[in-house]
C-alpha positions in Angstrom: -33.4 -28.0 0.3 -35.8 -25.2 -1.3 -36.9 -25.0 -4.4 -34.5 -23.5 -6.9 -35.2 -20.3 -8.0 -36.4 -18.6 -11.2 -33.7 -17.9 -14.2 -32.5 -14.4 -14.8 -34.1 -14.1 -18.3 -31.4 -14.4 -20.9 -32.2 -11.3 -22.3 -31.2 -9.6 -19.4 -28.2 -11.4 -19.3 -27.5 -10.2 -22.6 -27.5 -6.4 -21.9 -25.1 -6.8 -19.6 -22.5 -8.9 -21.6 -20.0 -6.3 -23.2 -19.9 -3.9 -20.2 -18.0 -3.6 -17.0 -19.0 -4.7 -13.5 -16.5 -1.5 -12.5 -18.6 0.5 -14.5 -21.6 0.0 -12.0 -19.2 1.1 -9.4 -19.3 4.8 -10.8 -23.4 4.5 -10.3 -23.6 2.7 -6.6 -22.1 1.2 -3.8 -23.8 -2.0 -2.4 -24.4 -5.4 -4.2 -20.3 -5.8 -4.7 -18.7 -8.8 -3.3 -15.7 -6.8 -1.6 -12.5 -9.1 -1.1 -13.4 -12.0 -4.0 -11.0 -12.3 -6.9 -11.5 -14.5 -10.1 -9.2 -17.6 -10.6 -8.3 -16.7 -13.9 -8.6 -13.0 -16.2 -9.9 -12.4 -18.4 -13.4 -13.7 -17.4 -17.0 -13.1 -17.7 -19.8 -14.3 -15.8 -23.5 -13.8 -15.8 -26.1 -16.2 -14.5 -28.9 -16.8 -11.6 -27.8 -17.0 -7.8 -28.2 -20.4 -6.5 -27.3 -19.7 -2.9 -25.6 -22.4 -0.2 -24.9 -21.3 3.5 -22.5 -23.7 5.3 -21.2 -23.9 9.2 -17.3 -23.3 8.9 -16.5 -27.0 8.3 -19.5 -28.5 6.9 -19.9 -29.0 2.9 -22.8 -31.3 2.7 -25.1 -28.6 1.2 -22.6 -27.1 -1.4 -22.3 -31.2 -2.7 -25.9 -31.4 -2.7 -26.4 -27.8 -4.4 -24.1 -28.7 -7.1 -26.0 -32.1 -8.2 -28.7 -29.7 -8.7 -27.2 -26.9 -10.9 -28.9 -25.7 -14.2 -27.3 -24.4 -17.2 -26.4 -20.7 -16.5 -27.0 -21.3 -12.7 -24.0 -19.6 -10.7 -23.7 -21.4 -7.6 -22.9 -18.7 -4.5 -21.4 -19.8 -1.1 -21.2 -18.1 2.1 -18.9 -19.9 4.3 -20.0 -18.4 7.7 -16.7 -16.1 7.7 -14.3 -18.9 7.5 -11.9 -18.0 4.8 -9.3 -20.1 5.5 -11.3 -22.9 4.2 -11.8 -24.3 1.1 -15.8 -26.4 0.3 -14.7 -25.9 -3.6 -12.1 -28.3 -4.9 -11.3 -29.9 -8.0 -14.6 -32.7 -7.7 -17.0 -30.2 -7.5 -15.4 -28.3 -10.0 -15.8 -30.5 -12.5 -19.6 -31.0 -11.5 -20.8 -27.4 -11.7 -19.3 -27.8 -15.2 -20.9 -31.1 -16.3 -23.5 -29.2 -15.3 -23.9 -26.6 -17.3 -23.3 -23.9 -14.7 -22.2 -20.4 -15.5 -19.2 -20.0 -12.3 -19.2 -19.8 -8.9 -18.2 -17.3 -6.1 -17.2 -18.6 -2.9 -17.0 -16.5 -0.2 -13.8 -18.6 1.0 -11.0 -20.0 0.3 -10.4 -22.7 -2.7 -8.2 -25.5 -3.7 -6.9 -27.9 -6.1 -5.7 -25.3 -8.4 -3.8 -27.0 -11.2 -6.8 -29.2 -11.6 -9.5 -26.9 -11.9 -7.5 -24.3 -14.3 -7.6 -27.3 -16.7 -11.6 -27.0 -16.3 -11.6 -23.7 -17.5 -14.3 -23.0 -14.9 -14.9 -19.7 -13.8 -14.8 -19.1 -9.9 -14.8 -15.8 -7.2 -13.1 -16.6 -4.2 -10.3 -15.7 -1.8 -7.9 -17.6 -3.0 -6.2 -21.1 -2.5 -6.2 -23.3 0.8 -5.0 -26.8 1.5 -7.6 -26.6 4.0 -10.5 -27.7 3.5 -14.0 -28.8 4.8 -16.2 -32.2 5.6 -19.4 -33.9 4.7 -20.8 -33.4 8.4 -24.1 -33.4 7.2 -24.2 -31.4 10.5 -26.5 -28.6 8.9 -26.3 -26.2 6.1 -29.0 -24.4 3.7 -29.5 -23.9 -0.2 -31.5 -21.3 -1.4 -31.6 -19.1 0.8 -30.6 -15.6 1.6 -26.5 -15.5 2.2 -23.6 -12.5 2.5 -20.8 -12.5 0.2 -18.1 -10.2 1.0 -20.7 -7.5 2.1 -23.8 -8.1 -0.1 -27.0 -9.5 0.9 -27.2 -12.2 -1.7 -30.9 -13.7 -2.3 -31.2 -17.3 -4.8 -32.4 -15.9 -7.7 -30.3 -12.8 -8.0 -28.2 -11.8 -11.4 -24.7 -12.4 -10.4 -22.7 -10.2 -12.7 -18.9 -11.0 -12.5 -15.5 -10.0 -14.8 -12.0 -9.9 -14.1 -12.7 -6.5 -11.8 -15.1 -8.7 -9.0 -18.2 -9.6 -9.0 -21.7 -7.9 -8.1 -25.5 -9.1 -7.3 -28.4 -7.3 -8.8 -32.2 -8.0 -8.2 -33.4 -9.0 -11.9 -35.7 -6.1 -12.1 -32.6 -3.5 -11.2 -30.9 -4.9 -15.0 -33.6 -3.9 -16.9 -31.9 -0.8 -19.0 -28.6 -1.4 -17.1 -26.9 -2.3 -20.2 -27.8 0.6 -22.0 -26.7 2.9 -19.2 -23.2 1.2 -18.4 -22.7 1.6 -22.1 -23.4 5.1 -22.6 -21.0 5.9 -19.6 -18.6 3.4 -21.3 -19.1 5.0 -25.1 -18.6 8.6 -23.6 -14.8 7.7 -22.5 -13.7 7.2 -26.0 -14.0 10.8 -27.4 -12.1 11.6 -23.8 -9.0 9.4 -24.4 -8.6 11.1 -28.2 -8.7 14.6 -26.2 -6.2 13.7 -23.7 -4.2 11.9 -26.3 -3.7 15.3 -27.8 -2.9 16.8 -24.7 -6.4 17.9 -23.0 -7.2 17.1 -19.5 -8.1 13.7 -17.9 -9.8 16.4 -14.7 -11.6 18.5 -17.0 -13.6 15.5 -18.0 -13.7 14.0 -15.3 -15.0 16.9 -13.7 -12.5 17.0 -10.8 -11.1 20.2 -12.1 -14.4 21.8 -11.0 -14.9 20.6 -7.8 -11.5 21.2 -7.0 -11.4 23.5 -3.4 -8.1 25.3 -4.7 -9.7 26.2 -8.4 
């Protein structure tokens, strides 16, 4: 196992609490977790990336991971491409919790649903599977870097995550993110009172400009 990595300063956390991860998907278009849904809306997640990859049937590293989560630790688990497969049931759940950790995003299936509802624990996945994986002890690797549903994950990342998906940011790329999201955010509100009384969703938008037909 590698050392586990560096916290996400809190602060940094903080900027991005009251904003939308859609709201970074007007700005960019890699770092998103394409295909993961959270188990429960509405939900908010921020933390640091602690990073498992595991062989299609193997768990052992995800179990040994877990005993080693830190409050506001997100534990992030690329399954190799199995989805079928659930390595998160209703055990580990409840460890990640005891824990301390912020969620989890699983880049596979997950199970033991009416269980781990009552834990109230945030998790990304791809939904529910009977199926579900070994201890092998076979191989597997914590902290390293993995791909979840497109993005290049590294341990140490700022998972940001809401009832839209979830995305992965380098700590230094959240620095002033807040502020940003929430000025695109803040500029919306003027809009809706405009459209409420009849103006136009594309003249804001700008769509009614670009338009090849205008």
């Amino acid at each position: 196992m590698n050392d586990m990595p560096e916290q996400v300063d809190p602060a940094l956390l903080d900027e991005l609490r009251d904003v939308c991860v859609s709201t970074l998907g007007h700005l960019r278009d890699h770092g998103f977790a394409i295909g993961l849904s959270p188990n429960r809306r509405p939900v908010k997640v921020l933390g640091t990336a602690v990073t498992v990859r595991i062989p299609h049937l193997d768990s052992t590293a995800v179990h040994l991971a877990v005993d080693h989560l830190r409050p506001g630790d997100v534990l992030v688990v690329d399954q190799s491409g199995d989805h079928s497969r659930s390595c998160f049931g209703g055990l580990v759940s409840f460890t990640a919790k005891a824990r301390g950790a912020a969620g989890a995003v699983i880049d596979g299936s997950i199970n033991d649903h009416d269980e781990t509802q009552a834990y109230d624990f945030p998790v990304f996945s791809r939904g529910y599977s009977p199926l579900t994986t070994r201890i092998g002890a076979i191989e597997g690797a914590i902290n390293v870097p993995v791909s979840i549903g497109g993005a290049v994950v590294r341990p140490g990342d700022l998972v940001f995550g809401d009832s839209d998906g979830v995305a992965f940011l380098l700590p230094e790329e959240a620095v002033g993110l807040g502020a940003l999201l929430r000025g695109k955010e803040q500029a919306e509100v003027p809009a809706r009172e405009k459209i409420a009384a009849g103006g136009s969703i594309a003249e804001f938008s700008g769509a009614i400009v670009h338009h090849p037909r205008r």
